[in-house]
C-alpha positions in Angstrom: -91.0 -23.0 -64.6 -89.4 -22.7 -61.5 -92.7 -24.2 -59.5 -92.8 -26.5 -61.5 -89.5 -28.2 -61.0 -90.0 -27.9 -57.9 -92.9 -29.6 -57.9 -91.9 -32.8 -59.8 -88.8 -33.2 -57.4 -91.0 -33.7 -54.4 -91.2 -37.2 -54.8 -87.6 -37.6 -55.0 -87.6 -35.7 -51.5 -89.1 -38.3 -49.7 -87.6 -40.9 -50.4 -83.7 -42.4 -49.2 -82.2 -42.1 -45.8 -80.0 -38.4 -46.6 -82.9 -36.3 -47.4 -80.7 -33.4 -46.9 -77.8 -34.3 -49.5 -80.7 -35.3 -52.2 -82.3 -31.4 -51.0 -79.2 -29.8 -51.8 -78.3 -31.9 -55.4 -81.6 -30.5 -55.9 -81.4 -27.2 -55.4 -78.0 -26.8 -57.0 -80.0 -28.2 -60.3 -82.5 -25.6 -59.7 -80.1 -23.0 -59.9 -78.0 -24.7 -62.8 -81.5 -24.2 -64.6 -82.2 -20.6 -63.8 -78.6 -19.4 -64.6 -79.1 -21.4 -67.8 -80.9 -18.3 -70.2 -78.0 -15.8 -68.5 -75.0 -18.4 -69.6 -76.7 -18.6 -73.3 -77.0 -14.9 -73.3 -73.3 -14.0 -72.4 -72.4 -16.4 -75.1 -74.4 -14.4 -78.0 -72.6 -11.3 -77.0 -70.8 -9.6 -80.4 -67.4 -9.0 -79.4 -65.3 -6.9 -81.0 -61.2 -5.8 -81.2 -59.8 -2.5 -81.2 -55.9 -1.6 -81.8 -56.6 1.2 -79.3 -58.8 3.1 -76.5 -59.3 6.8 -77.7 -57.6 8.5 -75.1 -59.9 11.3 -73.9 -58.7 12.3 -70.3 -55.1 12.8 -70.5 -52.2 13.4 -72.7 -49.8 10.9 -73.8 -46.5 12.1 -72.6 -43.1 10.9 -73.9 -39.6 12.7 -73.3 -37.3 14.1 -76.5 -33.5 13.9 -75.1 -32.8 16.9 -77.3 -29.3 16.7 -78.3 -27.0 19.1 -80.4 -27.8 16.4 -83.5 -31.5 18.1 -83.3 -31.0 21.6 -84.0 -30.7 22.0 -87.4 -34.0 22.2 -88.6 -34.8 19.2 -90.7 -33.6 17.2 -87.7 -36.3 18.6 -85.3 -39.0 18.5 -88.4 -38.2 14.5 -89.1 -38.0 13.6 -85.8 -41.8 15.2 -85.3 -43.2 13.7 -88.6 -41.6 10.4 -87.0 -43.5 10.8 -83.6 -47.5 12.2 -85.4 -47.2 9.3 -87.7 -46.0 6.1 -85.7 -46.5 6.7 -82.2 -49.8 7.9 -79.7 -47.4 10.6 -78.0 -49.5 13.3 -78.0 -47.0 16.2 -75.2 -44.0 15.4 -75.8 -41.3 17.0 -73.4 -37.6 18.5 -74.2 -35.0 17.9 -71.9 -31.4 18.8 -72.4 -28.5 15.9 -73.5 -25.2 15.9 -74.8 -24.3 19.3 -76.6 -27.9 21.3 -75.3 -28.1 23.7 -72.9 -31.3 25.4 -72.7 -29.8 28.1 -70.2 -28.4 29.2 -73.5 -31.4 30.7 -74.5 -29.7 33.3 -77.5 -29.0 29.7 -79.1 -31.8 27.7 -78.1 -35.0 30.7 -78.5 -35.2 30.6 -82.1 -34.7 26.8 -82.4 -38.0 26.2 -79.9 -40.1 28.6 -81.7 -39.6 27.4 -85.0 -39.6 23.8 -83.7 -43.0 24.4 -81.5 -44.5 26.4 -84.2 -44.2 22.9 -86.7 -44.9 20.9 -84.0 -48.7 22.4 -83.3 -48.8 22.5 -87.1 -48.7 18.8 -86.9 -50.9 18.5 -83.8 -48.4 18.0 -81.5 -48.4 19.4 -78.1 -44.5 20.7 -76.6 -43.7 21.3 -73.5 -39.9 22.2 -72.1 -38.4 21.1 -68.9 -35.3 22.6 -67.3 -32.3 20.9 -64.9 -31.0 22.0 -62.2 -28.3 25.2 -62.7 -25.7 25.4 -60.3 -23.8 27.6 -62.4 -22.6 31.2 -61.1 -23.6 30.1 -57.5 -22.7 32.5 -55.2 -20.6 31.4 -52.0 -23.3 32.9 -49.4 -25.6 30.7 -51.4 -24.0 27.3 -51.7 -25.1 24.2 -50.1 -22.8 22.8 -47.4 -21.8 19.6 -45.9 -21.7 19.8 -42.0 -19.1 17.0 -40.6 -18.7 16.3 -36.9 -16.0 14.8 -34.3 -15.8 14.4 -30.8 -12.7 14.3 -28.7 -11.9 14.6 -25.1 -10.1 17.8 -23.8 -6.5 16.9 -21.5 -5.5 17.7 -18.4 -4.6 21.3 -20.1 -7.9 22.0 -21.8 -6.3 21.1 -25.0 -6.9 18.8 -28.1 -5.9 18.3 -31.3 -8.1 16.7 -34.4 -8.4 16.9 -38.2 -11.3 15.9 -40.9 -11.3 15.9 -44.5 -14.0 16.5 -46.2 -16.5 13.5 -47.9 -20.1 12.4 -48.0 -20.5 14.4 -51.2 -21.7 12.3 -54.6 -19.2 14.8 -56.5 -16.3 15.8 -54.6 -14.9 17.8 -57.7 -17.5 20.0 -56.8 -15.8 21.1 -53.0 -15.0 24.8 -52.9 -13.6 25.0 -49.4 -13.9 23.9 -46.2 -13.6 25.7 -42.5 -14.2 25.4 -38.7 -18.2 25.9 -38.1 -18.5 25.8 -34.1 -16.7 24.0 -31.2 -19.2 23.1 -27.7 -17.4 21.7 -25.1 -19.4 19.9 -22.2 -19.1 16.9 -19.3 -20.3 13.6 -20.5 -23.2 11.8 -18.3 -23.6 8.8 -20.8 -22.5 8.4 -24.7 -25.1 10.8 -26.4 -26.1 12.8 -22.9 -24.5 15.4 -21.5 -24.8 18.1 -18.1 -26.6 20.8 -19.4 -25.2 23.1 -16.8 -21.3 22.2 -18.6 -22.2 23.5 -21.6 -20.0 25.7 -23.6 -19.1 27.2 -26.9 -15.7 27.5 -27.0 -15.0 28.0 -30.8 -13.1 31.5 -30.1 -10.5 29.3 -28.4 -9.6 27.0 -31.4 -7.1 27.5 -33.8 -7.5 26.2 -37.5 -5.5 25.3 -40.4 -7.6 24.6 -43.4 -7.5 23.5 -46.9 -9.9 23.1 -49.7 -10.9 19.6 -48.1 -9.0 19.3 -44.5 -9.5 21.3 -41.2 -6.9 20.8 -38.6 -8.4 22.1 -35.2 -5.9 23.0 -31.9 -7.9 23.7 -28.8 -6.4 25.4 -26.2 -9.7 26.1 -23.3 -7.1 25.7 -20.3 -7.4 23.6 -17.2 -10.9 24.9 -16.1 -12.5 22.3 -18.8 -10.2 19.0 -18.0 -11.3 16.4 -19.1 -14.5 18.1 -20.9 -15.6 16.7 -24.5 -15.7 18.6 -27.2 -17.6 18.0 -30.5 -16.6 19.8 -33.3 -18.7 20.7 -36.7 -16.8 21.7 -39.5 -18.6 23.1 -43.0 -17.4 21.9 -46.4 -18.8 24.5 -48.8 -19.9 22.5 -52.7 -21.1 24.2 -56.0 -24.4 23.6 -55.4 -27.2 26.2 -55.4 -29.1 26.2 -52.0 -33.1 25.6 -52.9 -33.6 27.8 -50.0 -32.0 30.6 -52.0 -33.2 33.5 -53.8 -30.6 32.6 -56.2 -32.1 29.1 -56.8 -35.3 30.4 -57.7 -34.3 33.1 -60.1 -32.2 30.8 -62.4 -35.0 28.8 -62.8 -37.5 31.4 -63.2 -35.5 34.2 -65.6 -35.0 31.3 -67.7 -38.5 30.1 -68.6 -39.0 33.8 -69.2 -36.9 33.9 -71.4 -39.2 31.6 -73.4 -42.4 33.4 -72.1 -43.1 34.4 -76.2 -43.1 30.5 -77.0 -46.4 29.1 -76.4 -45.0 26.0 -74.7 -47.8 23.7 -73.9 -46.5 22.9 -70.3 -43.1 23.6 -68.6 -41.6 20.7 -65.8 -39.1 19.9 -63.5 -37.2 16.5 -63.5 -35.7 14.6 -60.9 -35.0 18.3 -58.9 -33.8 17.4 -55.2 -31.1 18.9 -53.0 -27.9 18.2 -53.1 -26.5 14.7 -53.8 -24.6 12.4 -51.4 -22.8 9.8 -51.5 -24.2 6.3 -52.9 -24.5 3.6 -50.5 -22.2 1.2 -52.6 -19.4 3.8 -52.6 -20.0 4.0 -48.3 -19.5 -0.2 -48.3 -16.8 -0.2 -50.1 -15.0 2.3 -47.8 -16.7 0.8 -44.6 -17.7 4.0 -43.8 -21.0 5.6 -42.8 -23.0 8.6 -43.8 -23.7 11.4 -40.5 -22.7 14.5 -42.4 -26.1 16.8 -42.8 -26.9 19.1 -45.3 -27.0 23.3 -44.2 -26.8 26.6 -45.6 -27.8 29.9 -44.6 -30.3 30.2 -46.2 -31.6 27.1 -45.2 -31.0 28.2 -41.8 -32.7 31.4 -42.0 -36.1 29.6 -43.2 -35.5 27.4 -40.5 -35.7 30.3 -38.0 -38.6 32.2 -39.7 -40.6 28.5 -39.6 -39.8 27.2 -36.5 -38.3 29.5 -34.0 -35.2 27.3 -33.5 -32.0 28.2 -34.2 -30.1 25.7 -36.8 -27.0 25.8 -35.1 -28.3 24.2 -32.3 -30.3 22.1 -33.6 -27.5 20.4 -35.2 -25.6 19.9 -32.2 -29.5 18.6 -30.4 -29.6 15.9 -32.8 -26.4 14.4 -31.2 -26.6 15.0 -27.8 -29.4 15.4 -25.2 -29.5 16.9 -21.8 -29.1 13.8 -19.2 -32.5 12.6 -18.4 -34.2 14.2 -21.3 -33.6 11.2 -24.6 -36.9 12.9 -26.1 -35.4 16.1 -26.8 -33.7 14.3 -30.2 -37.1 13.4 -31.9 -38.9 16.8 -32.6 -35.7 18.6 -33.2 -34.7 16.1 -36.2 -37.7 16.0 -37.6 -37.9 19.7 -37.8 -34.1 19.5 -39.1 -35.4 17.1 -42.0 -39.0 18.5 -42.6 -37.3 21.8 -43.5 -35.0 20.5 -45.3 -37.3 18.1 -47.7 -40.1 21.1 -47.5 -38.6 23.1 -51.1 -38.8 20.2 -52.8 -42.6 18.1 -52.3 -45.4 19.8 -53.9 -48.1 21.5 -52.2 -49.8 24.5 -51.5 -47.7 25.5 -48.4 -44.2 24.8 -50.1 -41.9 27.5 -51.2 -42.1 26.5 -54.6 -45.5 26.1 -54.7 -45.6 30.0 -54.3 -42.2 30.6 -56.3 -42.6 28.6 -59.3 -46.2 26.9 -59.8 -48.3 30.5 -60.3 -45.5 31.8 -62.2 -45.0 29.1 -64.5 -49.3 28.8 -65.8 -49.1 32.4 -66.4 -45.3 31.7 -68.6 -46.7 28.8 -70.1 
């Protein structure tokens, strides 16, 4: 068919002045007609509506904010009947609210069972995800708030300065705060320093502190005149170090408590380190975030990981040996790849190790 429409537009070919806009008029007609039986096919094709795709890879997951108002049992049982019947849910995940706390597990074991028991029954899949505990956080173990000031020593050696704790999202939650280290040193440019100045002097401080102030009086004498000294206090918060043993056994002894439940899946939500401060709260005051999270913990996987010694490296990230501005780089990333390490998944993280492989053989 082709060769033969070809054929009987030769004699249109040779004829007018623009042979070549007549050629391609032409052969966009030739291609109108071959796509023709194509276009009349598409248009015979039976098309057809579906309410929805039958989901064959992966669960439908929703989130139950399982309050005290579920408990009781007909509560739990309604609320399932609600979710098989009108919605494609198919996992459906409890997570604590307002009168619930599933570290209770005396009050909350029975209640599961029964309620993941219906819930199977009806073809539901349940699983249970757990916050966050800070509760009965040892001090040793407590996340801290590391603050820093600088001031310059007098002609005496001495100084005098004060902080008060902040940077914390919840203050309410500040158990104390104290004196962490003093280095004293000669200045070469803001941020650098002579390496051979270079002293701790924290023995010859004296402190007054509070649950949220530290008053510092150094007294180094006249041999470090004119010096600086930067000064990191630590303001301790009920928050349970993820670096800690502690943090990891709260979690852990309670989704054994549930071991007997067959739980379809068991999560974490939202789990991070400590909170800070919210930028809008920082306008407001005009003020700035520097402090950095620490704990001993943290400080002690620090060592095992990297070889460097936390202490330092908080004072590295402020100030560098004159010459040497590379030195802050590698030290603060270190500082903040530990720190972020306990909580990204993976097969080198701590909790990859500490709660993953545990939790498939719980669930």
């Amino acid at each position: 068919m082709v060769e033969t429409l070809i054929g009987s537009l030769k004699p249109f070919a040779k004829h007018g002045t623009n042979k070549f806009i007549k050629m391609k008029k032409n052969w966009s007609f030739i291609f109108f007609i071959t796509m023709l039986p194509c276009i009349l096919y598409a248009q015979k094709q039976d098309v057809r509506y579906i309410n929805a795709f039958q989901n064959s890879n992966h669960p439908q997951v929703a989130y139950w904010f399982f309050t005290s108002g579920m408990m009781p049992e007909k509560n739990y049982k309604d609320k399932i009947d609600s979710l098989v019947k009108f919605s494609k849910y198919t996992l459906i995940f409890l997570t604590q609210r307002d009168g619930c706390d599933f570290y209770d597990t005396k009050t909350m074991h029975p209640v599961f069972q029964r309620l993941v028991a219906y819930a199977h029954q009806k073809g539901l899949k349940i699983g249970l995800q757990i916050w966050k505990s800070d509760k009965g956080t040892l001090m040793e173990n407590t996340d801290r708030l590391m603050q820093e000031g600088e001031v310059q020593l007098d002609d005496n050696g001495n100084a005098q300065y004060t902080v008060k704790a902040k940077g914390a999202r919840n203050m309410n939650t500040l158990l104390k705060s104290e004196l962490f280290t003093i280095y004293a040193f000669k200045k070469t440019a803001d941020g650098f320093y002579d390496p051979a100045t270079l002293k701790e002097i924290t023995s010859l401080a004296k402190t007054q502190a509070g649950p949220d102030t530290v008053a510092v009086s150094i007294h180094a004498g006249h041999g470090l005149k004119g010096y600086t000294a930067y000064i990191l206090t630590q303001h301790y918060y009920n928050s349970c170090s993820n670096f800690s043993d502690q943090a990891k056994s709260i979690l852990l002894n309670a989704f054994k408590a549930y071991a007997d439940i067959p739980f379809d899946g068991i999560g974490l939500d939202e789990y991070k380190n400590m909170t800070i401060a919210r930028q809008k709260i920082l306008d407001s005051t005009h003020d700035v975030f520097r402090e950095r999270l620490y704990s001993l913990s943290m400080a002690k996987k620090m060592k095992a990981i990297t070889g460097l010694d936390l202490n330092r490296v908080l004072f590295d990230m402020r100030y560098a040996p004159g010459g040497k501005p590379g030195i802050h780089e590698p030290v603060a990333y270190r500082y903040f790849r530990s720190r972020s390490c306990h909580v990204r998944s993976g097969k080198k993280t701590l909790w990859k190790a500490n709660f993953y492989r545990p939790a498939q053989y719980i669930s």
